[in-house]
Every structure is written in structure tokens, then in C-alpha cells.
DOLUM-159818 format. One line per field, with one value per residue (C-alpha): chain; z, y, x; residue number from 1. Coordinates in nm, 4 decimals. Layout:
<recs>
vexlo <- A,...
zz <- Z,...
yy <- Y,...
xx <- X,...
fiba <- NUM,...
</recs>
This chain:
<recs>
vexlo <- A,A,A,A,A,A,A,A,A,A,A,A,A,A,A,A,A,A,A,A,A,A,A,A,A,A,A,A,A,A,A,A,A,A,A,A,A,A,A,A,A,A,A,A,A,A,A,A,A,A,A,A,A,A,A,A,A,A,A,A,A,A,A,A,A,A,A,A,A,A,A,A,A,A,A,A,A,A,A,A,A,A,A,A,A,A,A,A,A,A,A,A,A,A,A,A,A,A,A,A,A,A,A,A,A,A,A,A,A,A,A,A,A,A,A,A,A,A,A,A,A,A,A,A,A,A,A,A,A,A,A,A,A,A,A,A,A,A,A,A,A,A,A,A,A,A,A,A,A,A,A,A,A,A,A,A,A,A,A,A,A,A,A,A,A,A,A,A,A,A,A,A,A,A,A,A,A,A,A,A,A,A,A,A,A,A,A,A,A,A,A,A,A,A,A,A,A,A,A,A,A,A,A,A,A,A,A,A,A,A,A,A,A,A,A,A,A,A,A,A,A,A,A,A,A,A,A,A,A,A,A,A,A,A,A,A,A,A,A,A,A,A,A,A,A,A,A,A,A,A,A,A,A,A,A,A,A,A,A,A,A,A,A,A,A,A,A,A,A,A,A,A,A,A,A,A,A,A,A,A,A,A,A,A,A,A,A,A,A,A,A,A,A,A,A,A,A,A,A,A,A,A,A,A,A,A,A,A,A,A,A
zz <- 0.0000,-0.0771,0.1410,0.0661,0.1321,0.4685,0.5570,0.5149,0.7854,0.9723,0.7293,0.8361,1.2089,1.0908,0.8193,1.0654,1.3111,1.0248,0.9477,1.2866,1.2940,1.0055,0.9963,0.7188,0.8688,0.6376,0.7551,1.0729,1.1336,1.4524,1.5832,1.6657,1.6515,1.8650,1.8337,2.1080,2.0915,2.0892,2.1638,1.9530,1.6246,1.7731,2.1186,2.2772,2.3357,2.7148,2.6976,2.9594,3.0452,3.2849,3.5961,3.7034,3.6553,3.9254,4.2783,4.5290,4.8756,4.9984,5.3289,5.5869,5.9297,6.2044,6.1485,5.8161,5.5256,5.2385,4.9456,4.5606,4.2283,3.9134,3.6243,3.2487,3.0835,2.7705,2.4630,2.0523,1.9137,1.7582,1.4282,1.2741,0.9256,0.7016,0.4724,0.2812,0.0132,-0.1876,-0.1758,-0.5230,-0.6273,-0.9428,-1.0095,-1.2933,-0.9543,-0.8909,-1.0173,-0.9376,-1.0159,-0.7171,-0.4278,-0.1965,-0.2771,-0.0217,0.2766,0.1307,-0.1940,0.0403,0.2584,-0.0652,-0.1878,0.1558,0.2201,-0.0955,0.0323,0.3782,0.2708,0.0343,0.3552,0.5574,0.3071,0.3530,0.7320,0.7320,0.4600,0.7230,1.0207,0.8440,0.7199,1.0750,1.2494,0.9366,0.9906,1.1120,1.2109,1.4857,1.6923,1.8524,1.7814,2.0130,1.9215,1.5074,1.2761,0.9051,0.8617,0.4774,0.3367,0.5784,0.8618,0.6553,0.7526,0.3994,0.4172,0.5104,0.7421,0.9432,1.3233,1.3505,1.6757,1.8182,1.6827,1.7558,2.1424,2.1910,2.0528,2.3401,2.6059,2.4011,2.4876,2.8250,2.9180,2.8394,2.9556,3.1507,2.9813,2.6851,2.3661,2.2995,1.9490,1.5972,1.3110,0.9807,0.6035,0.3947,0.1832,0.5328,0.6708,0.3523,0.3600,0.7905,0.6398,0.4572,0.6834,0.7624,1.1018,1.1745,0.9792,1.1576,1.4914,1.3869,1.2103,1.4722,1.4816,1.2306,1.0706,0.6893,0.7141,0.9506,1.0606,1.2039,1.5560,1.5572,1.4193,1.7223,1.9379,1.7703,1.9035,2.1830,2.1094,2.2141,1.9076,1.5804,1.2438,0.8801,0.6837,0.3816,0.2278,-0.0813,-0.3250,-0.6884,-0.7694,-1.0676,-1.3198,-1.2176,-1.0028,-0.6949,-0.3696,-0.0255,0.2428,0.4936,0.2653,0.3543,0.7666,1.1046,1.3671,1.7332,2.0384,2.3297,2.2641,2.5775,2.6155,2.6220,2.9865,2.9945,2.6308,2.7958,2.7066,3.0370,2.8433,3.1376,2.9831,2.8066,2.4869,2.1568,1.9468,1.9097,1.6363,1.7509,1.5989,1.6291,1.8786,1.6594,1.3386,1.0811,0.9864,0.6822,0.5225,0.4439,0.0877,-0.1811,-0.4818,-0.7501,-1.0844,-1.2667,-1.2841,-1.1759,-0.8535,-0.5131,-0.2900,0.1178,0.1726,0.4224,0.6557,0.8724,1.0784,1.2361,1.3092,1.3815,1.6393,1.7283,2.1225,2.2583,2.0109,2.3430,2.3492,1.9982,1.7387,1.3807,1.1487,0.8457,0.5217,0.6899,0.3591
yy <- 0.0000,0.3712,0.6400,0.9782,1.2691,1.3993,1.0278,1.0808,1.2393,0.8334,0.7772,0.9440,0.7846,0.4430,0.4414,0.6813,0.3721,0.1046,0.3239,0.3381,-0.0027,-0.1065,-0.2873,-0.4377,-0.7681,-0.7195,-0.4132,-0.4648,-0.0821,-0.0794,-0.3943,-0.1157,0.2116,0.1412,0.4067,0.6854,0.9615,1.3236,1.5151,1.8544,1.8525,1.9931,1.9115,1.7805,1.4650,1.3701,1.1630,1.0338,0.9817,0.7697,0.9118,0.6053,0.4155,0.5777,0.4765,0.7438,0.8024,0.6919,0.6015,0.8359,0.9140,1.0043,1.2921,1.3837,1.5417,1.2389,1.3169,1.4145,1.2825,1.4296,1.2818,1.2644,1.6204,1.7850,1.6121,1.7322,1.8996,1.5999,1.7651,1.5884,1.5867,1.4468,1.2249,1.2383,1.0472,1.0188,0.6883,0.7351,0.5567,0.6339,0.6418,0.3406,0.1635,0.2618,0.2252,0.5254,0.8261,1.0337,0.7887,0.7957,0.5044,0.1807,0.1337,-0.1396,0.0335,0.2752,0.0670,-0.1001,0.2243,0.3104,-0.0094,0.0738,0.4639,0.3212,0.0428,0.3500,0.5099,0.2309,0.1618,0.5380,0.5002,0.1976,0.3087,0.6506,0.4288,0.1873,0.4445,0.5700,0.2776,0.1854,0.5253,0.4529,0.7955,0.8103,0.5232,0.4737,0.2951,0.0167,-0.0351,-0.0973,-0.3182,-0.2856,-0.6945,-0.7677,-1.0865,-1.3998,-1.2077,-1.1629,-1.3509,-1.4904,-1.6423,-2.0109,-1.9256,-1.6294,-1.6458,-1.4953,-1.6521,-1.5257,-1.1621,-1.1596,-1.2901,-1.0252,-0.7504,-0.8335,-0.7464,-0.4452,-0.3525,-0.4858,-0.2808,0.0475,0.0241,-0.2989,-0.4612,-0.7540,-0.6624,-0.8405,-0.7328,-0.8595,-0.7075,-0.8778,-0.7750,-1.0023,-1.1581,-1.2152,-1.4114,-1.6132,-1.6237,-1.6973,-2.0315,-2.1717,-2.1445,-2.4430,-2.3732,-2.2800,-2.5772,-2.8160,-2.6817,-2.7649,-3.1054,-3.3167,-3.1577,-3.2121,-2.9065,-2.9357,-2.5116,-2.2980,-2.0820,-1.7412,-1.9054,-2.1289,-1.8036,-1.6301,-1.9587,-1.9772,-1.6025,-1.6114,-1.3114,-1.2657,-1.1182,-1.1849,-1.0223,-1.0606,-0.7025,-0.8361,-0.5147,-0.3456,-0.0344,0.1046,0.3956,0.6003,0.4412,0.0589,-0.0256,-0.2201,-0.1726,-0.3766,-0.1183,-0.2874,-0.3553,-0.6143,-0.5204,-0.6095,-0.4660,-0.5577,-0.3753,-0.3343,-0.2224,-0.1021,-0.3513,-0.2197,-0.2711,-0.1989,-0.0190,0.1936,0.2083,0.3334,0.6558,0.6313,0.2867,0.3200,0.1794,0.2172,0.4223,0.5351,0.6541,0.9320,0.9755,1.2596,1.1754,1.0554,0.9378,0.8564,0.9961,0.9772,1.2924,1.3140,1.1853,1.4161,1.4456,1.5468,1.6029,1.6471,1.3243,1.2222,1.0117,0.9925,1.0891,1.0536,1.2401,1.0209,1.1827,1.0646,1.2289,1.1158,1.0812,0.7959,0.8820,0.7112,0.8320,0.5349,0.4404,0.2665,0.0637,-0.0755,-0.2063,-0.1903,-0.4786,-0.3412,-0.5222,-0.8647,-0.9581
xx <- 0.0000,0.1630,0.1646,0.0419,0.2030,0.0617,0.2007,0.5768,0.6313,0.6027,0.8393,1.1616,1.2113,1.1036,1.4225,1.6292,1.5710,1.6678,1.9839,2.1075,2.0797,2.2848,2.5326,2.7166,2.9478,3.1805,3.3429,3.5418,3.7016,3.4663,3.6867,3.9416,3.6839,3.4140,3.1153,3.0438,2.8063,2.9374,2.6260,2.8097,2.9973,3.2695,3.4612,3.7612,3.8101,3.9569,4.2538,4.4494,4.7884,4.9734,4.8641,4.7362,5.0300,5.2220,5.2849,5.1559,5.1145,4.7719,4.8055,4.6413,4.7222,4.4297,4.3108,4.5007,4.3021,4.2609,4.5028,4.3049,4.4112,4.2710,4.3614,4.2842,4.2847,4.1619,4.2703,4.2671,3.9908,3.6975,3.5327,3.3178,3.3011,2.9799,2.9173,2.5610,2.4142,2.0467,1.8639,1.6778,1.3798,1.1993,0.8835,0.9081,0.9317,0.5554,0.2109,0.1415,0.3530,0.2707,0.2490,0.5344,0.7160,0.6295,0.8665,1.0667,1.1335,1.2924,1.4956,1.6207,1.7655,1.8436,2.0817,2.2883,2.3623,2.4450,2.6598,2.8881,2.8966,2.9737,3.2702,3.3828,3.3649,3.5796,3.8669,3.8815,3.8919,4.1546,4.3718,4.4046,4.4896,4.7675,4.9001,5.2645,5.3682,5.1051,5.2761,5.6230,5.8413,5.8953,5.4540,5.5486,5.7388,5.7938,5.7915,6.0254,6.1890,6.0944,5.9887,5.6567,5.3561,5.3088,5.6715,5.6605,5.9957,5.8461,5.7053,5.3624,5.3027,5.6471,5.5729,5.2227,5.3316,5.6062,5.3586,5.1194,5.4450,5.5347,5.1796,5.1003,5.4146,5.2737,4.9085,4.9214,4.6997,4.7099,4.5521,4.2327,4.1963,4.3895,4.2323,4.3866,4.3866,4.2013,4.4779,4.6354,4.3709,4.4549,4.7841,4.8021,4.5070,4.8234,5.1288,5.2694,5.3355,4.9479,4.8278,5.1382,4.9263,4.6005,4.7351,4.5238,4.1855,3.9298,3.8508,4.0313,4.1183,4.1775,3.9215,3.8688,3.8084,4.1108,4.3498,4.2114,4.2865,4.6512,4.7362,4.5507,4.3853,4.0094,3.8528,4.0364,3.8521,3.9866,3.9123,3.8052,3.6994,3.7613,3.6843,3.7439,3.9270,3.8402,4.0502,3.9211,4.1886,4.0692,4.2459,4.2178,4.1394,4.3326,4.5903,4.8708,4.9126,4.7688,4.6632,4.7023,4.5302,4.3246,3.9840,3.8150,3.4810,3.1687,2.9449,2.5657,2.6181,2.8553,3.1900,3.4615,3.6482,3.8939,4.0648,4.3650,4.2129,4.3450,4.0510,3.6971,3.4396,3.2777,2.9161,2.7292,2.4046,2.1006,2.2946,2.3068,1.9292,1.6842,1.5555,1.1793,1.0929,1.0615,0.9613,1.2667,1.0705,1.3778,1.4487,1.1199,1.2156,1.1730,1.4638,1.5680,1.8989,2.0893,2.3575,2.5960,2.9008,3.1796,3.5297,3.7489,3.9915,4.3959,4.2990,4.5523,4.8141,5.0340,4.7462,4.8175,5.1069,5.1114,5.2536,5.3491,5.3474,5.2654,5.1505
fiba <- 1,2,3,4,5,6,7,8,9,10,11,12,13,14,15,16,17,18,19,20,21,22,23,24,25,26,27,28,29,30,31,32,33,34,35,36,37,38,39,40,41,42,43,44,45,46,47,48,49,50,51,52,53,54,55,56,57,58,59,60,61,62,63,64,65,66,67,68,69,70,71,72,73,74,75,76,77,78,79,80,81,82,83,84,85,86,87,88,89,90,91,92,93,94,95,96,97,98,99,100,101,102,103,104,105,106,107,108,109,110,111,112,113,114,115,116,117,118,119,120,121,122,123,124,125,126,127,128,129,130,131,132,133,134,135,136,137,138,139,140,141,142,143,144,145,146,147,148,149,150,151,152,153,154,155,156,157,158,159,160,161,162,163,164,165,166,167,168,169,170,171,172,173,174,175,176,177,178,179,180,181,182,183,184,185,186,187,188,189,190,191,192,193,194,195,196,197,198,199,200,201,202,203,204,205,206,207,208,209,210,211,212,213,214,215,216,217,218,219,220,221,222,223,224,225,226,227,228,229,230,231,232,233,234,235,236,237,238,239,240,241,242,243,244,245,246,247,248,249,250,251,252,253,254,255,256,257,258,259,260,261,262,263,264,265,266,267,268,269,270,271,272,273,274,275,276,277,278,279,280,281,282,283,284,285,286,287,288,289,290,291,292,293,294,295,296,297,298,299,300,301,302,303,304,305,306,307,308,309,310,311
</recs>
């Protein structure tokens, strides 16, 4: 049944509801970028340094005032930028010309803006975390020759293994996060000393679930990903590297800012939203503008290490 226009206006939180519940599995940036609300489109983030980390003088004598500790202080500026797209449907798609098109023609064209914007949002958030200059240098290695994890001679258990001390040294915590480039979830499912591990189960590949069991890492995710560039050239998003880190966990849909994790997404409050429908008589369709913002954010780079051309 189609809607008339004094019904639209239903239209817009139902699809604004279906948009902020999207979610395509096959992007894996919010592995490493978890989502938080920033109620403005501009702020500061609050970061916090090692404050925590030191020994101090806590005990208290009769009588004695109790000692303060502040900690955590105003970080870089968070601007959102935003990304927008038109779901289009024309009115070929309807019987009648003027009737708003049905619900499901608009979530159809809606799922196709959200997925190009869901791409966008995960080629920003991966080209921040494969960003070497933002980490130090004891938390990233350029692998070459057989230290590579597609070599049959390299380590990746020995690397991955001293990455987690590298780490657990500088925010005393393990990482519980490996985020892997597609062709390197690939590569890691034929190297003989993975498959000379596994060479008494019964599973005939390696799996996801058994890489993650191999490194000991909690949540392992392969960022299969890809887009075109202009000329037809198709490039992996994650490339050839890995990614290692803690990722603060979320408790009661709350996530504690005062962990030293490694990054967040920050999304401004209500997004991404779903115009109205309107009427374009140009080209004689139906269009909701979709819009999200956002900003993927490095906030703890001690918290993570970067393997470089692992591929």
C-alpha cells in the first residue's frame, strides 16, 4: 500500500531507526573504533595519560586530610566531518507516479547509500589505524623478506606474542583485538606452522576461531573489504598489515572513556538519519537524503602495534 504525502512524515524515524541499525558484517574498522556519541559537532576529546600508573602516597594518618588525584585532561579537538548520500527511487518503480514510494522500496535504496557510507567510514577508520607515524616505535614493525607472515619461514606466533608485552608494558593490559587484512587471513590459512598446529583436529582449514585460538587473542577479524578507484583499479582497504590492540569492552552499552584503549568513532548523537521523501521532478524520482558524521579517532596508540606489510 503507498503512502500519501501527509504520511511521510512516519516515514523518516522508521528508516532513521533502520539506518542506525545497520550494519554491514563485512566491515570490521569498529573492531578497533568502537562508536560513542558526541552530543556537539565539535569538542575535545579527554585523553588520559599515565597518571594512574604511578605509585603514590595513599596512606592516611588520624586525622590527616585524604590526598586528591585528578587525572585525564583535555585532549585534541573531535570535528566531525559528514558524509551524505540520496537513496533514489523512481517512479518506474511505482504504479502510481505520485504515491510515496512503499517502505521497502525505500529501505532497498536506503541499504545501498548506507553500505557507500559504511565503506567510507571503514577506509577513514583503516587508514588511521595503518598510519605509522602516529605510533612509537617500540609499538610498530615494518615486517620484509621472511619475517613476513606470507613467508613459510616467518614467526607470527612469536611476533604476535612479543607484541602483546610491548603492549602490556605500556598500559598494563594484553591486547584483545587482531584485526587482519584479507589476503592475510589467507595467507596466515596456509602457513605451515598454523596448519602443523592444527594437524590433529578435524577441521580441513583454519578458521577465524582457531586463528584467534593460535594467538591467543580474544577477538580476531579478517578485513576483507575493498573499493574502486576512478581508473578501475581495486584496492584492499586494509591492505597487507595487522593490527594488534586493546579495545576497551563495552558494559551496559557503555563504554569506560577512562581505559587506556586504543581508538573510538565518535558519531554525532542521533545518526546517521533519513531525510523526508521528496519528490525530484527532474528526474522524476523519489529521494531521502541520508547523513551521517563522524570521526574515527587514534585516542591510545600505546594501546596498539602496527605490522606493516605482513603480507
Amino acid at each position: 500500500m503507498s503512502m500519501n504525502t501527509g504520511q511521510v512524515r512516519v516515514v523518516d524515524p522508521i528508516l532513521s531507526d533502520h539506518a542506525r541499525g545497520y550494519q554491514n558484517a563485512d566491515f570490521v574498522g569498529g573492531a578497533l573504533f568502537p562508536q560513542v556519541w558526541m552530543p556537539t559537532r565539535g569538542a575535545k576529546r579527554i585523553e588520559f595519560d599515565r597518571a594512574s600508573f604511578k605509585r603514590r602516597r595513599t596512606r592516611r594518618a588520624p586525622g590527616a586530610p585524604i590526598a586528591t588525584l585528578e587525572f585525564g585532561y583535555e585532549g585534541k579537538n573531535v570535528n566531525l566531518h559528514q558524509e551524505a548520500l540520496s537513496g533514489v527511487v523512481p517512479i518506474e518503480h511505482k504504479d502510481e507516479a505520485q504515491a510515496v514510494p512503499h517502505i521497502d522500496l525505500q529501505q532497498d535504496a536506503l541499504d545501498t547509500v548506507l553500505a557507500v557510507i559504511a565503506l567510507e567510514k571503514e577506509i577513514q577508520q583503516a587508514g588511521v589505524a595503518r598510519n605509522a607515524a602516529s605510533y612509537a616505535a617500540s609499538n610498530k614493525a615494518a615486517l620484509a623478506g621472511d619475517s613476513k607472515w606470507s613467508d613459510p619461514d616467518s614467526d607470527p606466533k612469536t611476533q604476535v606474542f612479543d607484541s602483546k608485552e610491548v603492549i602490556r608494558k605500556r598500559i598494563g593490559r594484553r591486547p584483545n583485538t587482531l584485526v587482519l587484512a584479507g589476503g592475510l587471513t589467507s595467507a596466515l590459512g596456509k602457513h605451515p606452522k598454523i596448519i602443523q598446529h592444527f594437524a590433529y583436529t578435524n577441521s580441513s582449514s583454519i578458521t577465524i576461531p582457531m586463528l584467534a585460538n593460535y594467538f591467543d587473542v580474544q577477538n580476531v577479524v579478517s578485513g576483507d573489504a575493498i573499493y574502486d578507484l576512478q581508473d578501475g583499479t581495486t584496492v584492499d582497504v586494509w591492505g597487507g598489515d595487522a593490527i594488534l590492540a586493546y579495545v576497551a569492552p563495552s558494559t551496559s552499552g557503555r563504554r569506560n572513556m577512562a581505559l587506556p584503549s586504543y581508538g573510538y568513532t565518535y558519531e554525532l548523537l542521533n545518526h546517521p538519519l533519513v531525510e523526508a521523501a521528496r519528490y525530484d521532478a527532474d528526474i522524476r524520482s523519489w529521494k531521502n537524503d541520508v547523513i551521517d558524521e563522524f570521526s574515527a579517532e587514534l585516542v591510545g596508540p600505546d594501546a596498539g602495534f602496527l605490522f606493516q606489510d605482513a603480507l
